[in-house]
C-alpha positions as a printed NumPy array, in Angstrom:
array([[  0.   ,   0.   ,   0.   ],
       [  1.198,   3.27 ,  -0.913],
       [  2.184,   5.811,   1.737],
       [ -0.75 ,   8.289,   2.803],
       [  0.531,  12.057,   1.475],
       [ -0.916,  13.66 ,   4.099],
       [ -0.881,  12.158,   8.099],
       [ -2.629,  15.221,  10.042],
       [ -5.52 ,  17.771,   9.082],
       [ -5.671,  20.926,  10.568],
       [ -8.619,  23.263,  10.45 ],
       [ -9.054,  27.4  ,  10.692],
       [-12.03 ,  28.224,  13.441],
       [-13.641,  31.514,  12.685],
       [-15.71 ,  31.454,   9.375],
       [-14.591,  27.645,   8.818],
       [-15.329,  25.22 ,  11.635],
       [-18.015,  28.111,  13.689],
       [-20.237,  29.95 ,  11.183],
       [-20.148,  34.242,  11.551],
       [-23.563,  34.545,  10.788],
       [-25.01 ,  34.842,  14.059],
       [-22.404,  37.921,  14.309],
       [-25.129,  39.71 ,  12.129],
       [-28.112,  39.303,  15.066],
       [-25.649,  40.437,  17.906],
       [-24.712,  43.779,  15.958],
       [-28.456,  44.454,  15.088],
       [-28.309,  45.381,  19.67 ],
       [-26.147,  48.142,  18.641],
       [-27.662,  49.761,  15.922],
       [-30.868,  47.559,  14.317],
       [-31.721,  46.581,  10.684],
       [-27.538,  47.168,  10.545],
       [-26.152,  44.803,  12.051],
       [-24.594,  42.96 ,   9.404],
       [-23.056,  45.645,   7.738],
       [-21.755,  46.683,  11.231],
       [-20.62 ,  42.962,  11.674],
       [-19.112,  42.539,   8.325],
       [-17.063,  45.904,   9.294],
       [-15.699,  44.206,  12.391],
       [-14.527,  41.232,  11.07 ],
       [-12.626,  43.692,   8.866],
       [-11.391,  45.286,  11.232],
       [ -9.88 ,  42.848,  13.982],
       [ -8.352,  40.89 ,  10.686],
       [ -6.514,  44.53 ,  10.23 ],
       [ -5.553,  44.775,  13.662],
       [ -4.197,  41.623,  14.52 ],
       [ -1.702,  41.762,  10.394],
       [ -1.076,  45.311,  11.808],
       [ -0.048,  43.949,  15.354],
       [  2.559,  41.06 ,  13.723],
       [  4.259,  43.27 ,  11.384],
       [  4.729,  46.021,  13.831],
       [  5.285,  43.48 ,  16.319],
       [  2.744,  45.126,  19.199],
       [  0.743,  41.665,  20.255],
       [ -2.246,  41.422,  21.949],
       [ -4.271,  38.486,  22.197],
       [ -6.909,  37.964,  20.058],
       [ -9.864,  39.064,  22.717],
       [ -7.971,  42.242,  23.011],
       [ -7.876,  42.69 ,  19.581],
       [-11.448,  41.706,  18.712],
       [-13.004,  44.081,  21.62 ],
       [-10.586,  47.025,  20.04 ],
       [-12.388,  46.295,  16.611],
       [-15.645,  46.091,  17.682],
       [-15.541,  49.386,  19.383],
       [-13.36 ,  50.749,  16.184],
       [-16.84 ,  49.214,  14.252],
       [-18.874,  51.348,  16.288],
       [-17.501,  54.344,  16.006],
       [-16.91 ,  54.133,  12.464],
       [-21.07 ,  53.774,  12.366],
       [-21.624,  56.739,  14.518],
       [-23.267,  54.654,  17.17 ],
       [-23.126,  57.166,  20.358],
       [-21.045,  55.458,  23.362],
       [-24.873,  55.284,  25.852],
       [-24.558,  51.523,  24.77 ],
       [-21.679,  51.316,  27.356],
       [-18.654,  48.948,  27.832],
       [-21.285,  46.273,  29.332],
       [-22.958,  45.707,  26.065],
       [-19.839,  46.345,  23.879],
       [-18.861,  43.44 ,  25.381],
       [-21.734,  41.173,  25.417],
       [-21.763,  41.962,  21.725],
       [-18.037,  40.502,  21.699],
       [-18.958,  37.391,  23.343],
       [-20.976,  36.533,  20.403],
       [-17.385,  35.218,  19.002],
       [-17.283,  32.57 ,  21.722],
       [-21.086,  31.814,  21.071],
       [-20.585,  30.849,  17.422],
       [-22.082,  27.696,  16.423],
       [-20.362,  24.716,  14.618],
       [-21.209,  24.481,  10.81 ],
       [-23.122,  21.814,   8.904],
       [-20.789,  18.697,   7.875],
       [-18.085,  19.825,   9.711],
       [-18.262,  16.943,  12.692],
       [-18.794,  14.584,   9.792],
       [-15.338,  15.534,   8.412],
       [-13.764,  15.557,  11.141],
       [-15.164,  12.361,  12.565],
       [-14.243,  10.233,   8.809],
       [-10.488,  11.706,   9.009],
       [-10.156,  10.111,  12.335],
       [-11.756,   6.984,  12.077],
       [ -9.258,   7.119,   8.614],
       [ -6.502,   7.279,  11.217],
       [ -5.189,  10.829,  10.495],
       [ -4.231,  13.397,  12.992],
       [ -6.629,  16.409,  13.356],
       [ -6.612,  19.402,  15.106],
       [ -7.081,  23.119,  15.356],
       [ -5.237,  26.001,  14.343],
       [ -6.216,  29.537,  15.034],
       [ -5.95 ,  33.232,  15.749],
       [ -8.372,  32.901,  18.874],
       [ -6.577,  32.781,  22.092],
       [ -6.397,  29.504,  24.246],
       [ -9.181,  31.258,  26.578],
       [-11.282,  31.377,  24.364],
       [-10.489,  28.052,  22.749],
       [-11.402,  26.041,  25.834],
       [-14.409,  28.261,  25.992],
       [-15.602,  27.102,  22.781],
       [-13.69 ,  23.578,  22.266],
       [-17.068,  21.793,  23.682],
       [-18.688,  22.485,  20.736],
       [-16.399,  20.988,  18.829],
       [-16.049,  17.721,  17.202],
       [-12.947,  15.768,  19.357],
       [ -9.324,  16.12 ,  17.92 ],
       [ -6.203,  15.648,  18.402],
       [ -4.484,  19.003,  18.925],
       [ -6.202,  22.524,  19.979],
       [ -3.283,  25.358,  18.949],
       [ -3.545,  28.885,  19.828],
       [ -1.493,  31.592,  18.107],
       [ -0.766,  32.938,  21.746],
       [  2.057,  30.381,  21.526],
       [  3.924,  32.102,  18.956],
       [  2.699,  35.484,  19.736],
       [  1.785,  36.452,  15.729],
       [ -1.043,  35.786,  14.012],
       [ -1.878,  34.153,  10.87 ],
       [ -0.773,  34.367,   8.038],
       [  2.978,  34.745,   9.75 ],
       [  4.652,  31.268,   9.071],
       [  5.395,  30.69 ,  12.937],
       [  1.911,  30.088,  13.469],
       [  1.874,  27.429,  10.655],
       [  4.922,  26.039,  12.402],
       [  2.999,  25.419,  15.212],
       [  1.383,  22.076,  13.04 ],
       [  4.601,  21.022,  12.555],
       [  6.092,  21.264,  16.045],
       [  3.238,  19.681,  17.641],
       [  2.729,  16.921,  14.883],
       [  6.426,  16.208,  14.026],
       [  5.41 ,  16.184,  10.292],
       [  6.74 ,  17.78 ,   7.575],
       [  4.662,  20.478,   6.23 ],
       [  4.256,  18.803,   3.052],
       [  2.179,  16.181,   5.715],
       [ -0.253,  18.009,   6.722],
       [ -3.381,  19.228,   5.183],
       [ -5.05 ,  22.68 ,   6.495],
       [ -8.847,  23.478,   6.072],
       [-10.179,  27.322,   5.897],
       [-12.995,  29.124,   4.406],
       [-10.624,  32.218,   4.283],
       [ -8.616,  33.13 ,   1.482],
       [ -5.684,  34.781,   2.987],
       [ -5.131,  32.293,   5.413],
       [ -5.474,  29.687,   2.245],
       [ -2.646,  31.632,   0.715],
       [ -0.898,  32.008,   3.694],
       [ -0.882,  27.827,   4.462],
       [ -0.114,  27.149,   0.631],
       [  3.159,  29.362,   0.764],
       [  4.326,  27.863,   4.115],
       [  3.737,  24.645,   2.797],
       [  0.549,  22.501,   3.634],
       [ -1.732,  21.186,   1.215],
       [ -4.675,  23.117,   1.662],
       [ -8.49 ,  22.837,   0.862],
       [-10.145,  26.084,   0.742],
       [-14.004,  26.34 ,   1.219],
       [-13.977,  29.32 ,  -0.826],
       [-17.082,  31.27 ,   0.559],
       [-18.45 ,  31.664,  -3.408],
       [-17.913,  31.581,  -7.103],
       [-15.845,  34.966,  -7.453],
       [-14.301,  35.161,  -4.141],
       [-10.028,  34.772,  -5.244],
       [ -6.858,  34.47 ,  -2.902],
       [ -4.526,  37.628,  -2.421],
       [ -2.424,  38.644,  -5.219],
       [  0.549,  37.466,  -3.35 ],
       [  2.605,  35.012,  -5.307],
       [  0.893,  32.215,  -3.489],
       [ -0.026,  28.673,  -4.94 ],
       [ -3.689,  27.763,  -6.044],
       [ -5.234,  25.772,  -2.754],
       [ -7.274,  23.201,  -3.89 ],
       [-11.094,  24.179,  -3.826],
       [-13.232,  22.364,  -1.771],
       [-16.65 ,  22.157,  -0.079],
       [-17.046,  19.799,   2.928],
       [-18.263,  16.754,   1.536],
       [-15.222,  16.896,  -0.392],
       [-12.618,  17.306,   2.342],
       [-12.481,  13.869,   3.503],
       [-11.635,  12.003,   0.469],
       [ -9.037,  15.073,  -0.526],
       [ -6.803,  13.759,   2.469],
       [ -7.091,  10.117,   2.567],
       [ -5.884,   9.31 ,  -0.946]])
């Protein structure tokens, strides 16, 4: 039998394995019939904030960073501060809240009955990754970025796979919904499957590799050839 390519799977958690959407519902508090354009603004914004943070090399964890956006978010909408810090931050809770997606415990249940390690690997920080890991389908590792103190896409993140796994990166697969962190895993070297989020949505013009497009039925059998 020929050797498996890949011998570990590791997925994103925002916007992959938890869906944003109920984001939309906890922004509508703040300002109603606008909350998803206010909660499509703050996912902007804390992606800014934690690239700006690596390259200038000024970490905070990723609660710190997500609270900062969300009250960047606001402003930006003119919503007056008589919502107060209380609800600000019941708002940002709604991060920890997110449920899992559709056919993503089926995934990750067939890549570990097919004997492959699987695992997370995200920006959110290991607070809030307990606070959330119930929810999630069992796996092998749980890796927060607060270990390397960057965020994705910096390649020490990525490197956490490979430290904890012992694999090559050429080994191990990576799953995301979002196309910078698609281009990001591609360049440091996994084989990726990207659940691009529709028909014209395209990585960064950065040089990277194509990821392989994928939808969720499809990531299991990706991986175990």
């Amino acid at each position: 039998m020929a050797a498996r390519t890949v011998n570990a799977v590791f997925f994103d958690l925002f916007g992959t394995l938890l869906d944003l959407g109920p984001l939309d519902e906890a922004c509508d508090r703040l300002l109603p019939g606008r909350g998803a354009e206010i909660a499509a603004r703050w996912r902007a914004r804390q992606l800014e904030a934690s690239w700006l943070r690596t390259v200038m090399e000024q970490w905070a964890d990723f609660d710190v960073i997500t609270l900062d956006a969300l009250r960047a978010a606001v402003r930006e909408f003119g919503v007056d501060g008589s919502a107060g810090e209380y609800v600000l931050r019941a708002v940002a809770d709604a991060f920890i809240d997110l449920p899992l997606v559709d056919g993503a415990r089926e995934v990750v249940q067939g890549l570990r009955a097919a004997g492959i390690v699987t695992g997370i690997l995200t920006n959110a920080s290991i607070r809030a990754l307990d606070r959330v890991s119930g929810r999630l389908p069992p796996m092998d590792r749980y890796l927060s970025v607060d270990a390397a103190r960057q965020f994705k896409p910096h390649p020490k993140v990525y490197q956490l796979a490979v430290d904890a796994t012992g694999l090559p990166a050429m080994q191990i697969g990576f799953v995301t919904a979002n196309g910078w962190d698609a281009a990001g895993a591609v360049a440091f070297g996994f084989r990726v499957a990207w659940l691009r989020p529709g028909p014209t949505a395209s990585l960064p013009a950065v040089g990277a590799l194509e990821p392989i497009i994928a939808t969720w039925p499809e990531i299991v059998p990706i991986f175990i050839q």
